[in-house]
C-alpha positions in Angstrom: 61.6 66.5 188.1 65.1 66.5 188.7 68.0 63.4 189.8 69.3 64.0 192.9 72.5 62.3 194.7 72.2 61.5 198.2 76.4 61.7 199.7 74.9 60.5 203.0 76.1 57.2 204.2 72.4 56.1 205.0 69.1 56.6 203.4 67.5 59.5 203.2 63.3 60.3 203.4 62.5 62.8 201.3 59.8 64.9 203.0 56.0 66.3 201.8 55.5 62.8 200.0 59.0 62.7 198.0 60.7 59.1 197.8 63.6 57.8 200.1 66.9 58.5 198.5 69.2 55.4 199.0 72.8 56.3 200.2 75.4 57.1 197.6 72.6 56.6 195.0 71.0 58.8 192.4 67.1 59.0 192.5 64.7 60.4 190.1 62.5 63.2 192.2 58.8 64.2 191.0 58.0 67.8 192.4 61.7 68.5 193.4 60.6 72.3 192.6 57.9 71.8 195.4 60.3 69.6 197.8 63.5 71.2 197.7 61.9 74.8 199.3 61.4 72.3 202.1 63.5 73.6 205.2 65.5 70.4 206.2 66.1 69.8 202.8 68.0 73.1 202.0 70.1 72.4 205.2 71.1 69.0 203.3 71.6 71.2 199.7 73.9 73.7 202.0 75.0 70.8 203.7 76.3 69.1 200.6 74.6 65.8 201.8 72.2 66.5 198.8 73.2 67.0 195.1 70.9 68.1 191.7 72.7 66.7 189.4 70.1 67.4 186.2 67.5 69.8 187.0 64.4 69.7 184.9 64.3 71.5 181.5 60.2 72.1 181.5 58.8 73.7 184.3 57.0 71.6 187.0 53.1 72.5 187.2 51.9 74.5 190.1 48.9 74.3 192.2 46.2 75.7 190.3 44.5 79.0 191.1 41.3 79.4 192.3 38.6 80.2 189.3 37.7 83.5 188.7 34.2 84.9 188.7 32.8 86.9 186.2 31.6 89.8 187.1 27.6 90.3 186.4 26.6 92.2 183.6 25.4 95.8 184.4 21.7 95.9 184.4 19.5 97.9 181.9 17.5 100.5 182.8 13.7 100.6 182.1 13.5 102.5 178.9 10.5 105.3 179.1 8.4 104.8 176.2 
């Protein structure tokens, strides 16, 4: 989560499922970790039409990996009695 300040005289859609960010505002994003690797929005970062002004202070979650499988035990061999 982070607040971000939109400069832009209009309202700005945040892409991959992020909120609209009204113009000349500061907005509260969810996944901004996940959002802000998004291409047009870096061009608005560089662009200075885009601001973080407070980045999160926990880390956002991640997608979850896939589960591991345990390996099979080893088999016994037949004992010769």
């Amino acid at each position: 989560m982070a607040i971000i300040r939109n400069s832009h005289s209009s309202n700005l859609g945040l892409p991959m499922g992020g909120p609209e960010l009204r113009a000349g505002s500061e907005t509260r994003v969810e996944r901004w970790g996940q959002i802000k690797d998004h291409p047009v929005v870096k061009m608005w970062l560089v662009a200075g039409v885009l601001d973080e002004v407070e980045a999160a202070t926990q880390a956002e979650p991640k997608a979850e990996p896939a589960p591991v499988k345990k390996a099979a035990s080893p088999k016994k061999a037949p004992s010769a009695n």
